[in-house]
DRENROFI-706682 format. One record per residue (C-alpha): residue number from 0; residue in one letter; x, z, y. Coordinates in steps of 0.2 Angstrom, whole numbers. Each point is the difference from the previous one (the first is absolute). Layout:
ATOM   k r  east    up north
ATOM NUM A     X     Z     Y
...
***
This chain:
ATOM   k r  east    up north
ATOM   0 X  -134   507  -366
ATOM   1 X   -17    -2     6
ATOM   2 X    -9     6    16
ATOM   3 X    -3    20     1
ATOM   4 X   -18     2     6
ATOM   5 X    -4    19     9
ATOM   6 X   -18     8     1
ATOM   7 X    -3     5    16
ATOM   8 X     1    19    -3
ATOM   9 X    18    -6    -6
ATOM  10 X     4   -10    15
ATOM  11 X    -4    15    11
ATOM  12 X    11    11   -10
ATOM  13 X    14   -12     5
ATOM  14 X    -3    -3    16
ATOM  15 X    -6    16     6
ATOM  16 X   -18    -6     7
ATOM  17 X   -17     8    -5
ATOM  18 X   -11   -10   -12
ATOM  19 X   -14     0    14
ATOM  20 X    11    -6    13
ATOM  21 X     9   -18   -12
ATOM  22 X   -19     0    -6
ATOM  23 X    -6    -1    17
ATOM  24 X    15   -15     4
ATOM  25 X    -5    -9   -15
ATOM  26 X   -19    -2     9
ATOM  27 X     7    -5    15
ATOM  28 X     8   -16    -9
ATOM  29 X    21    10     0
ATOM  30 X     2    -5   -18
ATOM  31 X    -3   -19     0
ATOM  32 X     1    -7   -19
ATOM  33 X    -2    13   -12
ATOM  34 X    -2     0   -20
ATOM  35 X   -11    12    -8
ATOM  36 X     0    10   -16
ATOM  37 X   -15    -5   -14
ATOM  38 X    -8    15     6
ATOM  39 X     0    -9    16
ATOM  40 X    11    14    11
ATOM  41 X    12    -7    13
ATOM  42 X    19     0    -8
ATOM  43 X    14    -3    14
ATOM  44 X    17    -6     0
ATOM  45 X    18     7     7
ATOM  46 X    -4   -13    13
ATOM  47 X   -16     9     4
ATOM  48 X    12    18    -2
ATOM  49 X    11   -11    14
ATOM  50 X   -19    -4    12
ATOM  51 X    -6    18     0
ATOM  52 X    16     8     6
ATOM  53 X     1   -18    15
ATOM  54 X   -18     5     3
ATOM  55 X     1    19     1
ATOM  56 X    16    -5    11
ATOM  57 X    -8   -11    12
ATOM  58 X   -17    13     3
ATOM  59 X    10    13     2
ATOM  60 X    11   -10    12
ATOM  61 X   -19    -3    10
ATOM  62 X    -5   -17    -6
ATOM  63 X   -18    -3    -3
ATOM  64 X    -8    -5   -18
ATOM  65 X    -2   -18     6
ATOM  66 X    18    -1     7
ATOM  67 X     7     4   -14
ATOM  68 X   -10   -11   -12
ATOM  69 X     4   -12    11
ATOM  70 X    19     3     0
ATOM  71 X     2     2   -17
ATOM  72 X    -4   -18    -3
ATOM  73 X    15    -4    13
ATOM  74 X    16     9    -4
ATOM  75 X    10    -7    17
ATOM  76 X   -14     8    11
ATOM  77 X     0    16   -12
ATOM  78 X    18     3     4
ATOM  79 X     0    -4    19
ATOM  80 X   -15    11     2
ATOM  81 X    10    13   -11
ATOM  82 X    16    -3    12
ATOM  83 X   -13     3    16
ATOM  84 X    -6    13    -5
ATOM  85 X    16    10    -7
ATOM  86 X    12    -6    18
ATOM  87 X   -16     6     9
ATOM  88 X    -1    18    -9
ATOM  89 X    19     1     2
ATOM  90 X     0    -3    19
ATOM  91 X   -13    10     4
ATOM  92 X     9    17   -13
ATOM  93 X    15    -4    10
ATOM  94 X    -7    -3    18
ATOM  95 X   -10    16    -2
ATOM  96 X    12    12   -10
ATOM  97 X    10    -3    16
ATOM  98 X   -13     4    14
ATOM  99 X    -3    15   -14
ATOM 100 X    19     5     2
ATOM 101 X    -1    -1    17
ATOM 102 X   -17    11     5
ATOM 103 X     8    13   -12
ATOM 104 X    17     1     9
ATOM 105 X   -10     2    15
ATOM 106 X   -12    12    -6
ATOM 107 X    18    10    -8
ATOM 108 X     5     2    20
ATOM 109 X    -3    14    11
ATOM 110 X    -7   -11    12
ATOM 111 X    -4   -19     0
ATOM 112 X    14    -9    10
ATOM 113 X     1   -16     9
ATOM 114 X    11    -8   -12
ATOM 115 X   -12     8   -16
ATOM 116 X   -15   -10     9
ATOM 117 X    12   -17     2
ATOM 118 X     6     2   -19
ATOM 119 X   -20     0    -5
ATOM 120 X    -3   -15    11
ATOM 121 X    15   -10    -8
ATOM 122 X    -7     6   -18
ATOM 123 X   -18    -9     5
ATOM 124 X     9   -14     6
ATOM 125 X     8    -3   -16
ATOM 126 X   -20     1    -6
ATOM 127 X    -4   -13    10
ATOM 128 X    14    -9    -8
ATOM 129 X    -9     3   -16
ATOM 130 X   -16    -7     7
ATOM 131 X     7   -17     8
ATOM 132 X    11    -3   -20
ATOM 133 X   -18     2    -8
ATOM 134 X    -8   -12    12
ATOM 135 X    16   -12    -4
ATOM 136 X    -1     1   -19
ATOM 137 X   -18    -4     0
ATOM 138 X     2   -15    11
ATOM 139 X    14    -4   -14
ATOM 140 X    -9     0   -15
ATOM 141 X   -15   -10     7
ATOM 142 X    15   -12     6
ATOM 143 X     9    -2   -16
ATOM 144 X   -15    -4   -10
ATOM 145 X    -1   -16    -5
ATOM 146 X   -18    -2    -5
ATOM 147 X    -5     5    19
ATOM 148 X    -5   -14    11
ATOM 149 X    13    -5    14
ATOM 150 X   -10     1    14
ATOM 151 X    -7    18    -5
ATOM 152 X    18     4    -3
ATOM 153 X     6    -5    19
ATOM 154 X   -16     9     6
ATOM 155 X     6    18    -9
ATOM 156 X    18    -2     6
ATOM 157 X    -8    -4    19
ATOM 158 X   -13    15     0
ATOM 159 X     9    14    -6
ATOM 160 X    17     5    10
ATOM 161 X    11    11    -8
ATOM 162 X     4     7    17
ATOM 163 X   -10     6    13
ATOM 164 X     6   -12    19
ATOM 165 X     9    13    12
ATOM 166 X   -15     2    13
ATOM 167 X   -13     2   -11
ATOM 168 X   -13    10     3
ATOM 169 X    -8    16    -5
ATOM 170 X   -15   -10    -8
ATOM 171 X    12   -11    -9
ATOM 172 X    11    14    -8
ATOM 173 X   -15     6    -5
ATOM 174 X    -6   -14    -8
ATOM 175 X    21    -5    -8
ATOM 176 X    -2    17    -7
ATOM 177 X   -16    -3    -6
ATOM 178 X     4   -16    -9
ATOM 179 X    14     7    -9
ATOM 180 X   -10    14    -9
ATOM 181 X   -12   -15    -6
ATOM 182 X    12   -11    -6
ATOM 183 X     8    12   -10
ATOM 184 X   -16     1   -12
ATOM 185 X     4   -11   -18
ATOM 186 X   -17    -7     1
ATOM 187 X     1    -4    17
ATOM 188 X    14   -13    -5
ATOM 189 X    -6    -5   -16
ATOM 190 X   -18    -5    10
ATOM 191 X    12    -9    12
ATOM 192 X     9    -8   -14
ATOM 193 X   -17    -4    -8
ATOM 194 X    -6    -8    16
ATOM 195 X    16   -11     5
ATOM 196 X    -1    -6   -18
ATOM 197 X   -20    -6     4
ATOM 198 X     4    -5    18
ATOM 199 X    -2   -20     4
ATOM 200 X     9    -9    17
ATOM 201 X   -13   -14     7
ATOM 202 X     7   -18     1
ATOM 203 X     1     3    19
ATOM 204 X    -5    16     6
ATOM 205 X    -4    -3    18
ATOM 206 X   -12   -14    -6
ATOM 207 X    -8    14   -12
ATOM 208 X    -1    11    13
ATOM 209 X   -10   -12    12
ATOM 210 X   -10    -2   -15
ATOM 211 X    -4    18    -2
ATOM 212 X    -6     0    18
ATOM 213 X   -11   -13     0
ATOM 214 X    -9     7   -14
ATOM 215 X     0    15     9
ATOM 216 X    -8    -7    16
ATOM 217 X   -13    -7   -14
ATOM 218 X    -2    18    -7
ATOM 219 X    -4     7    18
ATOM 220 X   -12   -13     2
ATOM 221 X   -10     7   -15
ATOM 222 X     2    17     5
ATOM 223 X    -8    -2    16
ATOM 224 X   -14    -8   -10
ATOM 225 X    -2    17   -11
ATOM 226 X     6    -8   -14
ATOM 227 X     4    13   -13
ATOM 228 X    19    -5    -9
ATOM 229 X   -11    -2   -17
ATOM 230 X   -11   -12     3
ATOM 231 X     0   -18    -5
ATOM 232 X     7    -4    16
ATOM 233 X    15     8    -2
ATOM 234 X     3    -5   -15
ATOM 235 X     0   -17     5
ATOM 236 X    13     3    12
ATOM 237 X     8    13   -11
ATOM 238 X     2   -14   -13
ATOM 239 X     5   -12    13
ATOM 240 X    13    11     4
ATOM 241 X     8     2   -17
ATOM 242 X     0   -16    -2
ATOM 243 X     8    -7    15
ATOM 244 X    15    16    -5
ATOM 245 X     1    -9   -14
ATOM 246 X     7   -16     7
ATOM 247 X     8     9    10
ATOM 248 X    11     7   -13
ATOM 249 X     1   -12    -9
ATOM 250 X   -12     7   -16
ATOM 251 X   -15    -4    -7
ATOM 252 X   -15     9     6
ATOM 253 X    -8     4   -18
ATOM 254 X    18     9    -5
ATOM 255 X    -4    17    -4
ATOM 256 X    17     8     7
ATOM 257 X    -3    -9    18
ATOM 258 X   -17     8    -2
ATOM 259 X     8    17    -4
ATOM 260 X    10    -6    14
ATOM 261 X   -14     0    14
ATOM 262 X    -7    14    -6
ATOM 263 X    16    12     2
ATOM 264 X     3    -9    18
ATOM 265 X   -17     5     3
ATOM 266 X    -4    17    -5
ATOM 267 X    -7    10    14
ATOM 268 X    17    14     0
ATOM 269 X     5    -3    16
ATOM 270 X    19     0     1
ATOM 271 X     9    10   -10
ATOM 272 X     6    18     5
ATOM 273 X    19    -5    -3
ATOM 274 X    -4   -16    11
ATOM 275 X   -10     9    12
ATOM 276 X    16    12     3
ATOM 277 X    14   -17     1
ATOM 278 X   -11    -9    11
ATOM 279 X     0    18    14
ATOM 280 X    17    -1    -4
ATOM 281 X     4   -16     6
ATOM 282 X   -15     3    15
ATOM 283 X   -11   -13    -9
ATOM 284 X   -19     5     3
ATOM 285 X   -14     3     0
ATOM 286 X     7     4   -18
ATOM 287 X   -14    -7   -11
ATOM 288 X   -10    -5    10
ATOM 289 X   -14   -15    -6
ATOM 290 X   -10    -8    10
ATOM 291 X   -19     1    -5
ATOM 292 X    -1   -20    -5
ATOM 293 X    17     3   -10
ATOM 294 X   -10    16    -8
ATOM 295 X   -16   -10    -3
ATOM 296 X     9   -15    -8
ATOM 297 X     9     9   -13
ATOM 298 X   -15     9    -4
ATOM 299 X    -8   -16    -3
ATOM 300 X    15    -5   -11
ATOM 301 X    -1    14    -9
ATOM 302 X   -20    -1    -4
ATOM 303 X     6   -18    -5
ATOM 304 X    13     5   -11
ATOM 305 X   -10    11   -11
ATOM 306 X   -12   -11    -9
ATOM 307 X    14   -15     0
ATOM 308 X    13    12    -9
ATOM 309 X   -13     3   -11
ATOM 310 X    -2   -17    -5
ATOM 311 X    18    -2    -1
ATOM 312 X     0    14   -13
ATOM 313 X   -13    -7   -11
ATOM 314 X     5    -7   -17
***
């Protein structure tokens, strides 16, 4: 029995979604490999019935479009991302239906007791609970991922404590509680996931970094000259920068992923709000903080960048 192919007015009768919406998917690159009638519509498959319904369940769950394109096409990350998001949603229900339970016994009472006040303060502990489990999980799946470098792997098991230390301060609480709320966003860990996958270790890192400030004692040294961060100045160093990365991880300088490399090392975003938040938490600081020949060097890199990628692109 051959293949049974589905217009799309079919497929949303199946599956529940508005023609608009699946034609709307089918733009943004949802429906990957599709056969088309003589009249040149669209026909679907019962593994396309199977992707709507996976993509109506992961927006609805809050992943973005580009998420879920991306996780489609990797079904271990689609099920840990499904399993965060479901132990996640299921801690907080539970942690607040108790608080709920324990406000309304409270509000029941002629008068608000002692013990009603202790019985809500024992409810929002087990909230905080929640919050130090969904900071756990996502240090777990970043952990267990095989494709993630090592080192970025040690790095996320360092910078975010499940627990907050005994003394900690008002600041830090602050910022614990803080950090739990972001990484309890999907597309916060597929990003993450996305970006230990990317990450590269230098050959010797403290050599790197020596490197890194001697070019960045040559970038003030244009600076004070006026030197704008596009001018053919600063792409010679820029380039010369690159470059000596290159060796320094052990790639070649002309290899477009390196280059993609450098550029995501270099874009001028500061640090990260869900870094910003570990680094207070640990009392790191100033939190993303860049020193201005730091900042002037990475533009240069990324005014560099531009036309070279281009030229990496070309046929």
């Amino acid at each position: 029995m051959g293949t049974q192919f589905l217009s799309i007015g079919q497929l949303s009768r199946r599956t529940g979604i508005p023609v608009r919406r699946l034609r709307f998917y089918e733009d943004q690159g949802l429906f990957p490999g599709s056969d088309r009638a003589a009249s040149g519509y669209r026909l679907f498959t019962d593994a396309d019935v199977i992707r709507a319904d996976t993509i109506r369940l992961l927006r609805t769950s809050g992943m973005s479009l580009k998420a879920i394109k991306t996780s489609l096409g990797r079904s271990p990350d689609l099920k840990a991302l499904l399993k965060l998001r479901l132990n996640e949603i299921s801690a907080t229900v539970s942690s607040l239906t108790q608080v709920a339970n324990a406000i309304r016994s409270a509000i029941d009472t002629d008068e608000i007791s002692p013990s009603d006040i202790r019985r809500i303060s024992e409810m929002m502990t087990l909230s905080i609970e929640a919050r130090a489990e969904a900071i756990r999980r996502f240090v777990q799946v970043i952990d267990s991922d095989p494709d993630t470098d090592a080192d970025f792997r040690n790095t996320v098991r360092a910078l975010f404590p499940a627990n907050l230390p005994d003394d900690a301060t008002s600041e830090q609480r602050e910022a614990w509680i803080a950090l739990s709320d972001e990484l309890r966003n999907p597309q916060l860990l597929h990003d993450v996931l996305e970006s230990g996958r990317r990450h590269r270790t230098p050959i010797d890192p403290k050599e790197y970094f020596r490197l890194i400030m001697s070019f960045r004692e040559r970038a003030l040294l244009l600076m004070s000259r006026d030197i704008p961060s596009n001018s053919p100045e600063a792409s010679a160093l820029a380039k010369e920068f690159v470059d000596a990365s290159a060796i320094h991880y052990d790639c070649s300088a002309e290899d477009s992923d390196f280059l993609r490399f450098m550029r995501e090392k270099c874009k001028p975003s500061g640090v990260s709000r869900h870094y910003a938040l570990a680094l207070k938490l640990k009392n790191i600081g100033p939190v993303g903080s860049v020193s201005p020949g730091l900042k002037w060097l990475h533009s240069a890199v990324m005014a560099y960048l531009g036309p070279a990628l281009q030229r990496q692109d070309q046929p």
